[in-house]
C-alpha positions as CSV (number, residue, x, y, z in Angstrom):
1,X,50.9,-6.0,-27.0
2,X,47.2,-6.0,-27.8
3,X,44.7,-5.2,-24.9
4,X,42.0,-7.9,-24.4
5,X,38.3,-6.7,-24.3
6,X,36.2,-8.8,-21.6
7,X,32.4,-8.3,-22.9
8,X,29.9,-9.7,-20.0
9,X,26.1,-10.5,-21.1
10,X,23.4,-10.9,-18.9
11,X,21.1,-13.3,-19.5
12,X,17.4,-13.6,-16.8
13,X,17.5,-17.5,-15.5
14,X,14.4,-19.0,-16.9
15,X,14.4,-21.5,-14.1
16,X,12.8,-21.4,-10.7
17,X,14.1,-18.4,-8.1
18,X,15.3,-20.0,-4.7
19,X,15.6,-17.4,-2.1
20,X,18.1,-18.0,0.8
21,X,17.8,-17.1,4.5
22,X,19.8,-16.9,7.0
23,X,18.0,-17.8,10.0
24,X,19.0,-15.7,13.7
25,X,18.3,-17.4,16.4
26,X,16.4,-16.0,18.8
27,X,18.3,-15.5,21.7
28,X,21.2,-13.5,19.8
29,X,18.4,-11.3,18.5
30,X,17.6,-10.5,21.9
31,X,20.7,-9.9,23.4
32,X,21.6,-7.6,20.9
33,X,18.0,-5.6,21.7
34,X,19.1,-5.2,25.0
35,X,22.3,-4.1,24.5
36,X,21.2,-1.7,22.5
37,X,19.0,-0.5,24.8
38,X,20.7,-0.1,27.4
39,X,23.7,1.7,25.3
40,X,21.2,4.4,24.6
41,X,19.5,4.5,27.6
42,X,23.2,5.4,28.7
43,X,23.7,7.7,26.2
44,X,20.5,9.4,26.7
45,X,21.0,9.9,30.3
46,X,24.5,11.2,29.9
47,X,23.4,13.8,27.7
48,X,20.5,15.1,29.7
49,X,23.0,15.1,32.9
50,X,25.1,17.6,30.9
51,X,22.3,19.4,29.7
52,X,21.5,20.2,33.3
53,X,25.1,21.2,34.1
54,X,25.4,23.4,31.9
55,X,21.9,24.9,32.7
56,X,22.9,25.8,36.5
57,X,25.8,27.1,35.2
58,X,24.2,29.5,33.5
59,X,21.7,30.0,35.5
60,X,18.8,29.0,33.4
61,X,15.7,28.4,35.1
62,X,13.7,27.3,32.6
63,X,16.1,25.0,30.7
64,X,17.1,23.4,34.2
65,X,13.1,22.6,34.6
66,X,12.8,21.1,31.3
67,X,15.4,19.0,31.8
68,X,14.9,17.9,34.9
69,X,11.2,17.0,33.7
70,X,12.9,14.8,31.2
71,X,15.7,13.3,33.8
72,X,13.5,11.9,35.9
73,X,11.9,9.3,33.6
74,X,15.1,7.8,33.7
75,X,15.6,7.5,37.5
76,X,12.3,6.5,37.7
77,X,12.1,2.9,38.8
């Protein structure tokens, strides 16, 4: 049994280039910004709140400060 060769040229399209767009409406693009946000905000919080726990456990001044500084932009309202 004889294997077939497939040969594949390439050729540029000499006419004119139509580009295609998908259009997302605005309100999806939105939602999905906030969601977002508020997923890291979450995240962000979480790790700083850890971050402090383990600073007073041991017993780190300075690190407790510095996150502290940090965690209150986020209760900040």
């Amino acid at each position: 049994m004889n294997k077939e060769k497939v040969v594949y040229r390439f050729k540029r399209h000499q006419g004119k280039v139509i580009q295609a767009k998908r259009e997302v409406s605005y309100e999806i693009m939105l939602t999905s910004r906030l969601i977002l946000d508020e997923l890291c905000f979450q995240w962000n919080k979480e790790q700083l709140v850890d971050a402090i726990n383990e600073s007073i456990e041991k017993k780190d001044h300075e690190a407790f400060k510095k996150y502290s500084e940090a965690y209150r932009q986020f209760v900040w309202e």
